[in-house]
C-alpha positions as CSV (number, residue, x, y, z in Angstrom):
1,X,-49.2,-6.8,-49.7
2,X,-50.2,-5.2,-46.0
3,X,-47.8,-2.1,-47.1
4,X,-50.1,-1.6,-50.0
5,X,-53.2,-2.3,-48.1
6,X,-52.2,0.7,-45.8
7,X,-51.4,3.0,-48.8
8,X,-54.7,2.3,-50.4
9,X,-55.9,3.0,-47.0
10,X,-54.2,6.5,-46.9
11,X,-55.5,7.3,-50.1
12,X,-59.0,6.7,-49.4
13,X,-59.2,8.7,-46.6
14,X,-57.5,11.4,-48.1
15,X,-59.8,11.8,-50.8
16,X,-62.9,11.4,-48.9
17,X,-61.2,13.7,-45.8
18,X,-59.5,16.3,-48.2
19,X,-62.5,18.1,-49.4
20,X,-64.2,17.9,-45.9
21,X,-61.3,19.5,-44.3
22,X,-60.8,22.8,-47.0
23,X,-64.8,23.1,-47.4
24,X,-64.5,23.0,-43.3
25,X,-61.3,24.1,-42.0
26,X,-62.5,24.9,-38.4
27,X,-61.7,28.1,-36.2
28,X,-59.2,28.4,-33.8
29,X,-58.9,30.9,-31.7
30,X,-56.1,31.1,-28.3
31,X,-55.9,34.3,-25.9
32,X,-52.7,34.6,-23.5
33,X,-51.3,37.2,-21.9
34,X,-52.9,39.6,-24.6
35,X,-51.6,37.9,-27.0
36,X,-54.7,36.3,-29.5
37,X,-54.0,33.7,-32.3
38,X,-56.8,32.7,-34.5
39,X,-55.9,29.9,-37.0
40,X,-58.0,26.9,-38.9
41,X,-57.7,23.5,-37.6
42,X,-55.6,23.1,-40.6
43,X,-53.4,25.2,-40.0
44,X,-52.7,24.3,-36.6
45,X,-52.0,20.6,-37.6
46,X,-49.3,21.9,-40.6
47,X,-48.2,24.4,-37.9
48,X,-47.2,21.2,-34.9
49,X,-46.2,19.3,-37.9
50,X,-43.2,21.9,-38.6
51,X,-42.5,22.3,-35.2
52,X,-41.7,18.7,-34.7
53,X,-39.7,19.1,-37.8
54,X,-37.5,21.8,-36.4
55,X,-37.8,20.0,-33.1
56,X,-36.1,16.6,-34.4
57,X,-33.7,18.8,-36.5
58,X,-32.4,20.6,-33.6
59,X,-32.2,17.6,-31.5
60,X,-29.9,15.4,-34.1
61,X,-27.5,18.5,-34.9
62,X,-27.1,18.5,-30.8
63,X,-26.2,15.1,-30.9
64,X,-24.0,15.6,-34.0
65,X,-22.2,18.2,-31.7
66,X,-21.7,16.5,-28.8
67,X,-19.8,13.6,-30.8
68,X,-17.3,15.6,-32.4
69,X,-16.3,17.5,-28.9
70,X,-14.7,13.7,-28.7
71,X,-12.8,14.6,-32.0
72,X,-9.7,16.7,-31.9
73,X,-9.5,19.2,-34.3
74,X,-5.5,19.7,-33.5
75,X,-3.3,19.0,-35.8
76,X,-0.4,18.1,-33.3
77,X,-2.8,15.5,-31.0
78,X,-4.2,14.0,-34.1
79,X,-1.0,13.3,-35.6
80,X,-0.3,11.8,-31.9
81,X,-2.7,9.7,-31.8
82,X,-1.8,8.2,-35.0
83,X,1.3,7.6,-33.8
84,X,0.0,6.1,-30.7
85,X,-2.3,3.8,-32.5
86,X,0.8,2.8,-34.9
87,X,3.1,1.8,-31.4
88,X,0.2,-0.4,-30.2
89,X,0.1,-2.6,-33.6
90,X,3.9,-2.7,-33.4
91,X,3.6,-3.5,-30.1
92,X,1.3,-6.3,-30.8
93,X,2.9,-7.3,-33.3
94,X,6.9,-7.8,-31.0
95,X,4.6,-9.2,-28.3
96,X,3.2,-11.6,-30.8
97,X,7.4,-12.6,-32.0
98,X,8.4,-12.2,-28.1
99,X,10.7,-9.1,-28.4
100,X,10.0,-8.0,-25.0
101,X,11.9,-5.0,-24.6
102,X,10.5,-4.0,-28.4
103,X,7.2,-4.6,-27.2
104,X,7.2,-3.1,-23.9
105,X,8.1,0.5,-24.9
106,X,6.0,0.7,-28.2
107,X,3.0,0.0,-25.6
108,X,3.8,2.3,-23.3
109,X,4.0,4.8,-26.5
110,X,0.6,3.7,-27.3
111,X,-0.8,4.6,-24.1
112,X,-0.7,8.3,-25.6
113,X,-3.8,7.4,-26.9
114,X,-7.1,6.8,-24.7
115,X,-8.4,4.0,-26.3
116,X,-8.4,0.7,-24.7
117,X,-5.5,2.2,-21.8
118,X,-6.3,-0.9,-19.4
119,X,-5.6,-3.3,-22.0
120,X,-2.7,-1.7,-22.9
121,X,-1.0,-1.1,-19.5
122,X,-1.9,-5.0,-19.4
123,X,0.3,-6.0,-22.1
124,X,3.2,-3.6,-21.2
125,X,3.0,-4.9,-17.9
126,X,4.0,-8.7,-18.5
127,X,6.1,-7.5,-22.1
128,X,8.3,-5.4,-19.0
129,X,8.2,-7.9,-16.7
130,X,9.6,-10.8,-19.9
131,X,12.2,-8.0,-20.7
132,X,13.7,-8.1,-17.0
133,X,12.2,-5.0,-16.3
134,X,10.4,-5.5,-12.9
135,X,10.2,-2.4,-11.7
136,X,8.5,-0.8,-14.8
137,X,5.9,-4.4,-14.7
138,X,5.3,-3.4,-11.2
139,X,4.7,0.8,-12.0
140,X,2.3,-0.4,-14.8
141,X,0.2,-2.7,-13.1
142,X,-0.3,-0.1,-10.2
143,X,-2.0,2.1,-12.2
144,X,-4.9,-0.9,-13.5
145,X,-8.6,-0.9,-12.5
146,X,-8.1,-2.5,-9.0
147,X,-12.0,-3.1,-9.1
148,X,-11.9,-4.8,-12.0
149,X,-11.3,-9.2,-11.7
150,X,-9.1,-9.1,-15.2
151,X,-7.1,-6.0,-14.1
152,X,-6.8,-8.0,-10.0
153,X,-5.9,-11.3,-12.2
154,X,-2.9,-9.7,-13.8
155,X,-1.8,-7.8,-10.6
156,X,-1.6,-11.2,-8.9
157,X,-0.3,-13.0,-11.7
158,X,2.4,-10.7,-12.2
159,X,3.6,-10.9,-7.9
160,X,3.2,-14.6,-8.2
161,X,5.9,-14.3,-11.3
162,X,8.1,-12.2,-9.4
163,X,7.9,-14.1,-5.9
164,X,5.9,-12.3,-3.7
165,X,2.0,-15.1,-3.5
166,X,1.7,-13.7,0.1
167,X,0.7,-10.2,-1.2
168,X,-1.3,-11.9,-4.3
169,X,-3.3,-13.7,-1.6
170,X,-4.3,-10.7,-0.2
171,X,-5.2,-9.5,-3.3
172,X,-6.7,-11.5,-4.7
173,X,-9.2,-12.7,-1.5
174,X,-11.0,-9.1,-1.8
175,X,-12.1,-10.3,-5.5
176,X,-12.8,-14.5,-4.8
177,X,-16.2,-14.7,-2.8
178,X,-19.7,-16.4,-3.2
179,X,-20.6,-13.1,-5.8
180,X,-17.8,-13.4,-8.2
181,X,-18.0,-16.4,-9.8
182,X,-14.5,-15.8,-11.9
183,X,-12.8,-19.6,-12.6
184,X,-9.6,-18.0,-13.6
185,X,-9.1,-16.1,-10.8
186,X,-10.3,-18.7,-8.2
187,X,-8.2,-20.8,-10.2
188,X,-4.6,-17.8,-9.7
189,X,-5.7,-17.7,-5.7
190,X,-5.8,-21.3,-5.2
191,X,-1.9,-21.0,-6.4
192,X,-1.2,-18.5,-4.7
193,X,-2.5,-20.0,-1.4
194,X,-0.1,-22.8,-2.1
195,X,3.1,-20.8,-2.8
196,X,2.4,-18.6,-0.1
197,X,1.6,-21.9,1.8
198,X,-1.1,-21.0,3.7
199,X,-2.7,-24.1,3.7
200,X,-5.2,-23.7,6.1
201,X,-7.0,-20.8,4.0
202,X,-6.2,-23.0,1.0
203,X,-8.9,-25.9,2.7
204,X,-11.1,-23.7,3.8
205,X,-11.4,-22.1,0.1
206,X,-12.0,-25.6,-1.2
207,X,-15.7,-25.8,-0.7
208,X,-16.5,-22.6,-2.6
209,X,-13.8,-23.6,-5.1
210,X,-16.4,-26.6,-6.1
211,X,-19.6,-24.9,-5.7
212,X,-18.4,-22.4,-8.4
213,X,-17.2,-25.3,-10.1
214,X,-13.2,-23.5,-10.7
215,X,-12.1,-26.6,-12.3
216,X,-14.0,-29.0,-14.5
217,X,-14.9,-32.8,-12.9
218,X,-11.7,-34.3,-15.4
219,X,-9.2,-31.8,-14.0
220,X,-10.4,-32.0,-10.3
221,X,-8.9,-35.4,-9.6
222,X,-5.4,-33.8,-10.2
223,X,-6.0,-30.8,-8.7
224,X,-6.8,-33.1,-4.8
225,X,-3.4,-34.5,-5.5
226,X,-1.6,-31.0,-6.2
227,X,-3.4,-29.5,-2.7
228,X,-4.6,-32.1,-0.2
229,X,-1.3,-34.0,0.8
230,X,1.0,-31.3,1.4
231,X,-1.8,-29.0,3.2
232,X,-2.7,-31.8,5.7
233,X,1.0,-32.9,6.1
234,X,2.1,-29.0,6.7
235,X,-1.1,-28.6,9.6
236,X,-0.7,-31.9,11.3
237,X,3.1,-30.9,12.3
238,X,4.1,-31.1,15.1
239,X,0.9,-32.4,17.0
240,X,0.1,-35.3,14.5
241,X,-3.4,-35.4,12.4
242,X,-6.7,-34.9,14.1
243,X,-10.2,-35.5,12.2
244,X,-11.3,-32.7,14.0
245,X,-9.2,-30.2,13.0
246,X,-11.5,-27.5,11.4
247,X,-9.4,-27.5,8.4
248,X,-10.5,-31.5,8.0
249,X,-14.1,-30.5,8.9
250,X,-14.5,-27.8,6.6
251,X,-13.5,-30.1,3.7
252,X,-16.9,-32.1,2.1
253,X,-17.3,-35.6,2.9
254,X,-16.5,-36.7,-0.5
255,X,-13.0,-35.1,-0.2
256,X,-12.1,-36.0,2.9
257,X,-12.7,-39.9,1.2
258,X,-10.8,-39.0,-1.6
259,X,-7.3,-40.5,-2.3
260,X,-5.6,-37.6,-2.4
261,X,-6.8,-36.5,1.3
262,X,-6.1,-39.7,2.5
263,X,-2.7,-39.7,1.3
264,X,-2.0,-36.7,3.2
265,X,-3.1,-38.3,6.6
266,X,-1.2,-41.2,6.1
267,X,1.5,-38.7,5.2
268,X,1.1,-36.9,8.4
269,X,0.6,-40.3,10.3
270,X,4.2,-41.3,9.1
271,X,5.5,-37.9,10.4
272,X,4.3,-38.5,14.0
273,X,6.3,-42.1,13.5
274,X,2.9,-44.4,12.7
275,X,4.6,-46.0,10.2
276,X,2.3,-48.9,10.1
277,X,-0.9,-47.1,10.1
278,X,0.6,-45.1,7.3
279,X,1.7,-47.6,5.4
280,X,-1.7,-49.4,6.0
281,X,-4.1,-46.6,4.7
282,X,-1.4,-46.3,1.4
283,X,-2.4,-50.0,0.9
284,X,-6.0,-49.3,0.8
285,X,-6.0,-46.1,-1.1
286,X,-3.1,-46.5,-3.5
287,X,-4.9,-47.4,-7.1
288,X,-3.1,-48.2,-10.2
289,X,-4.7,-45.6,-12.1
290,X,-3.7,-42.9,-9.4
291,X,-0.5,-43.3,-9.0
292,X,1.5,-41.2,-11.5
293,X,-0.4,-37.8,-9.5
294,X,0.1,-39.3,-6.1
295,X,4.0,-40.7,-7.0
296,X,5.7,-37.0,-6.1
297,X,4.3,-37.0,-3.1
298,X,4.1,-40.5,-1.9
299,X,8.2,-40.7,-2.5
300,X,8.3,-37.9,0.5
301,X,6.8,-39.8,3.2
302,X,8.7,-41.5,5.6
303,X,7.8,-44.9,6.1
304,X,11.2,-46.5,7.1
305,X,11.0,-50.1,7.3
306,X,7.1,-50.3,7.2
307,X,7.1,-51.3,4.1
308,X,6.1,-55.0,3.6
309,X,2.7,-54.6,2.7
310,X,2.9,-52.2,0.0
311,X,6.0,-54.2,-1.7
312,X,3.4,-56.7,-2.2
313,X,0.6,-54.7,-3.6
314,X,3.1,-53.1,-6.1
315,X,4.5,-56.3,-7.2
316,X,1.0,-57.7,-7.6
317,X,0.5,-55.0,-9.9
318,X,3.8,-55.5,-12.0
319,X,2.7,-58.9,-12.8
320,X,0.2,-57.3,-14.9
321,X,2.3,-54.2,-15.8
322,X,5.6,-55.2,-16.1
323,X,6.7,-52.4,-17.9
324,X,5.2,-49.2,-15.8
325,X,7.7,-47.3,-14.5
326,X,6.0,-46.0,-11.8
327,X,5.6,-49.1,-10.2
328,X,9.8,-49.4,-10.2
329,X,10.1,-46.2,-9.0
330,X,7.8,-47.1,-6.0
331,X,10.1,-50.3,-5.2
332,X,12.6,-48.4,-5.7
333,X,11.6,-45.8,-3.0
334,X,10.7,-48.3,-0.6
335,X,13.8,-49.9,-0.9
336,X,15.6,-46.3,-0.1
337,X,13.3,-46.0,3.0
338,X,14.6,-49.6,4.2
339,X,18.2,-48.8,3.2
340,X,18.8,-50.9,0.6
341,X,20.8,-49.4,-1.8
342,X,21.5,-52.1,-4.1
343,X,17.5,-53.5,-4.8
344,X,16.8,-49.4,-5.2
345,X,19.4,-49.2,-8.0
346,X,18.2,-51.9,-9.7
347,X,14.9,-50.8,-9.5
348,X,16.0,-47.2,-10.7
349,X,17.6,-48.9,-13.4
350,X,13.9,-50.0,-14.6
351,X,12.9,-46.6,-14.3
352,X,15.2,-45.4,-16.4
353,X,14.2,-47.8,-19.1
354,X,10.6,-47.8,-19.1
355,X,10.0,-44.1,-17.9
356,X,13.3,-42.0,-17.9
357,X,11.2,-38.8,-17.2
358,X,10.9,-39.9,-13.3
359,X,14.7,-40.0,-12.7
């Protein structure tokens, strides 16, 4: 309705303005540089009109131009490029069934062609590396977008594969800071920190870790168990745990109460032979729930014969649960740590039963 409004519009005014403008075209006269042109107002208007024309013309064949100096007109690097684009969807496709050697030099092939090249070298990096070829995994990945946080994930990624987390870390800690707010690769340098086992920079990444929020709040409670014990064991040799350690002090409040931390001091605790105040903080901290994280790492503390006190939690707990296997595998451990070969093979012969996966 409003687009024939405006056309009646139009109409009107061309009527009524039509016959004003031919009975009184106007005069128009311009003098430069000795040059005169004399035209009516008419004529000026028609005259801008086909200049814009020519103007909008010219432009869009310019543009038109400066696409196609994209496009070969070669015979020889078209038909390349075809071929190039054909290698990357076999490529794709051996990637896809894991032929790794299949799909390692079809991708290099495509790389002939310019499209998507970091992607590419991506893929033919880890379908090298799966095909035993390090050394080509390695060439590949030097030439990727350093600058770039998916090109430094799979640079990392691909030395942690092959061994080397001490020259991931360094790495990787150019890309990880309060600016780049990248989960997975916060998530690649926290394990990277761990293999390498550089523990201390491992706690002292944990605050920014949270307030980027690397994991979500169900996967945290695992991740304290994977880092905290063994990083607070490894820094409280040979001197014995401190609570002001900066490593300890750098760590949020709520961390340094969680179980998993607390399982690393008693750990430490045990090394520097308090076996009673070790075993006494396991007591408090230990929870039912808990205990299938904190079990690979609990088995490795050395309690020796301090061991009363958590026999009788656990067995309070099997009265409930008499068919966990964790809790056998606990009595079974603490019967190793008193020497007791006999109650540990019986309690290994539980574990076997009700959770084979632990033996």
């Amino acid at each position: 309705m409003s687009k024939l409004l405006a056309l009646t519009a139009i109409l009107i005014l061309a009527m009524l303005g039509g016959p004003l403008l031919i009975n009184n075209p106007g005069y128009i006269k311009i003098v430069v540089a000795g040059y005169t042109i004399e035209m009516t107002l008419l004529g000026l208007v028609l005259a801008l009109f086909v200049l814009a024309i020519i103007v909008f013309t010219l432009y869009f064949m310019v543009k038109k131009l400066a696409r196609w100096q994209h496009k070969s007109f070669s015979f020889l690097r078209g038909r390349r490029q075809r071929k190039a684009r054909a290698a990357f969807a076999s490529g794709l496709q051996a990637y896809a069934r894991q032929q790794w050697q299949l799909a390692s030099e079809q991708l290099q092939l495509s790389l002939q062609d310019g499209q998507y090249l970091n992607e590419k070298r991506m893929l033919a990096s880890y379908a090298s590396l799966y095909a035993g070829n390090s050394q080509q995994a390695t060439t590949l990945a030097i030439t990727l977008d350093t600058t770039d946080s998916n090109s430094a994930f799979v640079q990392a990624d691909l030395l942690l594969q092959q061994g080397q987390p001490g020259q991931a870390c360094q790495l990787l800690a150019s890309h990880v800071n309060a600016t780049n707010r990248d989960k997975a690769l916060g998530q690649l340098y926290l394990q990277a920190l761990q293999q390498a086992g550089q523990w201390r920079q491992l706690l002292h990444t944990i605050p920014l870790a949270l307030q980027q929020q690397w994991f979500s709040k169900a996967e945290w409670p695992q991740q304290r168990f994977a880092m905290y014990p063994r990083a607070i064991a490894h820094l409280s040799m040979p001197q014995g745990f401190s609570a002001e350690a900066d490593y300890w002090q750098t760590l949020p409040t709520k961390e340094r109460k969680s179980s998993a931390a607390m399982l690393g001091v008693a750990w430490a605790d045990a090394q520097a032979g308090l076996s009673e105040q070790a075993e006494q903080k396991l007591v408090q901290i230990l929870t039912l729930g808990e205990l299938p994280a904190a079990w690979p790492y609990l088995r490795q503390i050395p309690l020796g014969r301090s061991v009363l006190k958590l026999r009788k939690a656990v067995q309070h707990w099997l009265r409930d649960n008499p068919t966990n296997g964790y809790l056998f595998a606990v009595l079974a451990y603490l019967a190793e740590q008193e020497g007791d070969r006999e109650q540990a093979a019986m309690a290994w012969q539980k574990v076997k039963q009700y959770q084979p996966e632990l033996c």
